[in-house]
C-alpha positions in Angstrom: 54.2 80.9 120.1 56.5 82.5 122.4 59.1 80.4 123.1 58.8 79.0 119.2 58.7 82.1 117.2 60.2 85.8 117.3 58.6 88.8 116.9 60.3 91.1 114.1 61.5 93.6 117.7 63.3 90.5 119.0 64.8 89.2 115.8 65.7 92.6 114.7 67.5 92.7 118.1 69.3 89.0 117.9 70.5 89.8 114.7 71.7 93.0 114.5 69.2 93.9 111.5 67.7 96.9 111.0 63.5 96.5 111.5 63.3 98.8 108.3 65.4 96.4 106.7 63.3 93.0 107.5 60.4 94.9 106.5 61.9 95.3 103.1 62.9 91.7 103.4 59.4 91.1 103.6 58.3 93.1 100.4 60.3 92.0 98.4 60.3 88.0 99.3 64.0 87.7 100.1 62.7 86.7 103.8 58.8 86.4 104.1 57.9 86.1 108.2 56.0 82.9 108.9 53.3 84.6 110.9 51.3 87.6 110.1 48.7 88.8 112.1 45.9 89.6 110.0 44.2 92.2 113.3 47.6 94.1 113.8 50.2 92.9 111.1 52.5 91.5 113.7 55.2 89.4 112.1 56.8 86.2 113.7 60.2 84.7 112.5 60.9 80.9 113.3 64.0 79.2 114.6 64.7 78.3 111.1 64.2 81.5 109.6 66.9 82.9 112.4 69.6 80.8 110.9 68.5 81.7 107.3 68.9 85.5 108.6 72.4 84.6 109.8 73.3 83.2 106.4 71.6 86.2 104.2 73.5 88.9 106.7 76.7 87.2 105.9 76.3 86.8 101.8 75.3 90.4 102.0 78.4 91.1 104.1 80.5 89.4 101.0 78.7 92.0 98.7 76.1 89.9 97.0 73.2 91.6 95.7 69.7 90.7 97.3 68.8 89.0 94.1 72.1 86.7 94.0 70.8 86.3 97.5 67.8 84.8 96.4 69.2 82.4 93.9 71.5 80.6 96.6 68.7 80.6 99.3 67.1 78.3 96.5 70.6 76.1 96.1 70.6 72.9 97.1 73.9 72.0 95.0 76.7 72.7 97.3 79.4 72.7 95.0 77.8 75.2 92.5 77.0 77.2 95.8 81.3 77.0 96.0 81.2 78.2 92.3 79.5 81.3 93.4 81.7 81.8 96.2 84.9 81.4 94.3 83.8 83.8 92.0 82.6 86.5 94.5 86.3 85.7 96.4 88.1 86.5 93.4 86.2 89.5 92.8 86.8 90.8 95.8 90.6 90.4 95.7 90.3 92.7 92.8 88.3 95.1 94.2 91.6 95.1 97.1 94.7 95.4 94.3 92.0 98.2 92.9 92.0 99.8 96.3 95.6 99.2 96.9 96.3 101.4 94.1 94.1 104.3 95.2 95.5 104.5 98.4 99.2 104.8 97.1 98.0 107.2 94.5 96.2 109.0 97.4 99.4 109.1 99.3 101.5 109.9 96.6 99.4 113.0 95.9 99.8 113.5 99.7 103.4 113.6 100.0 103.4 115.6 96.4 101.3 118.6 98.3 103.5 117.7 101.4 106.8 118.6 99.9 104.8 122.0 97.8 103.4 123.7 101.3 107.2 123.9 102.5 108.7 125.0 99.2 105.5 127.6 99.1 105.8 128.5 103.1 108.6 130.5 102.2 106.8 132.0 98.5 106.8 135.6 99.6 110.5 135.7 99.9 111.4 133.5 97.7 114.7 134.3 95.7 114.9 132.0 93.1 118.6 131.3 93.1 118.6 130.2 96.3 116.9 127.0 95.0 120.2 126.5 92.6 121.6 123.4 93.5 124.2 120.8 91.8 123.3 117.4 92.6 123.1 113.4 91.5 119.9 113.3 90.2 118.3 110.4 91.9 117.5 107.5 90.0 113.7 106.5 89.5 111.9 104.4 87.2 109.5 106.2 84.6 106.9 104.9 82.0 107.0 107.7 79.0 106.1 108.6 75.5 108.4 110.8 73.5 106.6 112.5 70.4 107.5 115.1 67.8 105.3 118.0 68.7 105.2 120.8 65.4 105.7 124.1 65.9 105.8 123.5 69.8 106.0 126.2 72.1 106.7 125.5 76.3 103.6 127.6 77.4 101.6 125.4 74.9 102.2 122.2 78.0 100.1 119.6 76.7 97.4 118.6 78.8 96.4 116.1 76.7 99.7 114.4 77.0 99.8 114.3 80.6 96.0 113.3 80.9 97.4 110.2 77.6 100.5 109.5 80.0 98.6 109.2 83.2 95.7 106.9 81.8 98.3 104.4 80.1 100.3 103.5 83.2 97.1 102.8 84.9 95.9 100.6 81.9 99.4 99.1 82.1 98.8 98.2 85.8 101.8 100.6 86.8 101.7 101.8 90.4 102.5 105.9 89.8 104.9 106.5 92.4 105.3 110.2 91.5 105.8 113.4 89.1 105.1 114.3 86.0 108.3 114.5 83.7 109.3 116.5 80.6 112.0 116.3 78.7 112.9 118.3 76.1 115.0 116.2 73.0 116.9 119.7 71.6 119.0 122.8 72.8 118.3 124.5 76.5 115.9 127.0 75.3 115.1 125.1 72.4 111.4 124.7 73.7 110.7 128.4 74.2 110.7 129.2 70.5 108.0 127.7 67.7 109.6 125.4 66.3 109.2 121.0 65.7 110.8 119.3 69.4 110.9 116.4 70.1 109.4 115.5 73.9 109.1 112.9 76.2 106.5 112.9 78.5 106.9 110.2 81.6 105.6 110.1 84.6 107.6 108.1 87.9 106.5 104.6 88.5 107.3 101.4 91.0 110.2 100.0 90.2 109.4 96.2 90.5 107.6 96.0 87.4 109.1 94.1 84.1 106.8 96.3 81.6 109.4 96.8 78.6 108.0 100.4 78.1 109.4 101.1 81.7 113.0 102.6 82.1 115.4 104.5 84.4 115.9 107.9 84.7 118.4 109.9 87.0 122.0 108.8 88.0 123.7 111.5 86.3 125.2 114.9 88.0 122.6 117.8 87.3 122.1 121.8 87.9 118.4 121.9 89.5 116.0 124.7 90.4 112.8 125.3 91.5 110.1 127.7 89.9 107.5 128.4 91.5 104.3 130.2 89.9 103.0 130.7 86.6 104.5 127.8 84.2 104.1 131.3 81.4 107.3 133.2 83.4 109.5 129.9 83.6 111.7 131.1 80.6 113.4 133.4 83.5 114.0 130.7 85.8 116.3 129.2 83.0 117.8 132.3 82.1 119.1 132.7 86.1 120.0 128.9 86.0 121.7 129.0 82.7 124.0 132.1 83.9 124.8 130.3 87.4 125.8 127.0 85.4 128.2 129.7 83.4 129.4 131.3 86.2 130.2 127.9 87.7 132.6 126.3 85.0 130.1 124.0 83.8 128.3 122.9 80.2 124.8 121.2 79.4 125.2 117.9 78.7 121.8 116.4 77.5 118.2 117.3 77.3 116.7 119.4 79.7 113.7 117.9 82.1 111.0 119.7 83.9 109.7 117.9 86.8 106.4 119.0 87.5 106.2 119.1 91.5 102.6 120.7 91.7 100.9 120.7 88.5 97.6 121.7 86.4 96.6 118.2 87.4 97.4 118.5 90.9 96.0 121.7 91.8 94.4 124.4 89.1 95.9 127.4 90.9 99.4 128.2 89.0 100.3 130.6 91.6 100.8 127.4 93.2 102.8 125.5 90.8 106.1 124.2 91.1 108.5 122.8 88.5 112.0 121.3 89.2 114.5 122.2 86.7 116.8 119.3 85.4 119.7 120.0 83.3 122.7 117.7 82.9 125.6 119.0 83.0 129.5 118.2 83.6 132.5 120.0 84.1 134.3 123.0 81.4 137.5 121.6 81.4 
């Protein structure tokens, strides 16, 4: 019996099965040793049963369920055994471009709290007119919604929008590539007073995509700053930007954007929060 069978020690060894597991195996009927010993409950595996092993390790390998298993142990059609295959392929090539897109959105949110810890290194000291800059504003692709929000109010930033925004470009397939985006469709200051605004919310996306609802953003020459705390106290950052554009010969010229670097949905301490400041502007004269 030796040379002929294998205990469940030996075939648990071979192949790389856990005893526990063959046991179970066992119970359940998947793989059914074909000796028992009545005296000490000994079981022996066949040659045959080896191979059968192989083939179970492997479909489990793939993913299929014990009972799935079962049903192509049983098979004897070898094309619908292909069928089954085909279709277990296919769902695991979905199960990658599902993967794919976590691990960019984990690295996004990576580099997002990558650029934050340098801006908030330097928190204690920060001055924030030293973030002042005038710059191209870098052109990126975004996927928004603009809407007319009554009687809106800054500190009032809708969640819900962001949460709305966030949930359609990943039912749209869109590979978020970065920030959250606000821009505000009135005056600078316009969205600190109670009063209907109308307001885009975007967030950045990949660029490769042909979705109609997608669209560029950037490319145009813009005062920026950096606030960094409570999203309640940025009225002051804009009153410091709004003099400095003053003091250097410029005007506004279109709607503000907020750019949230660390956000509510990043991170849900606002002493950590950081927006970029976007206005357009152009030269006085």
């Amino acid at each position: 019996m030796k040379d002929k069978y294998y205990s469940i020690g030996r075939v648990s060894e071979i192949c790389n099965i856990p005893i526990k597991t063959l046991r179970y195996y066992d119970k359940i009927n998947v793989m059914v040793p074909s000796i028992r010993q009545e005296n000490n409950n000994y079981r022996y595996y066949s040659h045959d049963q080896m191979v059968r092993l192989f083939i179970i390790k492997r479909l489990r390998y793939l993913g299929f369920s014990l009972e799935e298993v079962r049903n192509i142990l049983k098979e004897d059609d070898i094309q619908k055994i292909e069928l089954i295959v085909t279709k277990k392929q296919n769902s695991i090539k979905d199960e990658i471009i599902e993967l794919n897109k976590k691990y960019e959105e984990a690295a996004t949110l990576k580099n997002k709290l990558q650029s934050a810890q340098r801006i908030l290194e330097n928190s204690n000291n920060y001055n924030v007119e030293s973030s002042f800059k005038l710059e191209k504003q870098r052109e990126v692709y975004v996927f928004g919604k603009t809407t007319m929000m009554q009687s809106y109010k800054n500190e009032k930033v809708s969640l819900e929008k962001w949460i709305d925004i966030i949930e359609s470009a990943k039912e749209r397939n869109l590979n978020i590539q970065g920030d959250i985006l606000v821009s505000y469709h009135t005056e600078m200051f316009g969205q600190f007073i109670h009063r209907d605004c109308e307001v885009e919310f975007s967030i950045v996306v990949e660029n490769d995509t042909k979705d109609a609802e997608v669209k560029k953003f950037g490319n145009f020459l813009a005062a920026n700053a950096i606030h960094v705390g409570d999203y309640s106290d940025i009225v002051h950052t804009y009153i410091s930007l709004k003099r400095w554009i003053e003091e250097n010969e410029l005007m506004v010229d279109g709607p503000v954007t907020e750019r949230f670097m660390l956000s509510p949905v990043d991170l849900p301490n606002t002493e950590q929060h950081i927006v970029k400041i976007i206005v357009p502007v152009k030269p006085r004269n």
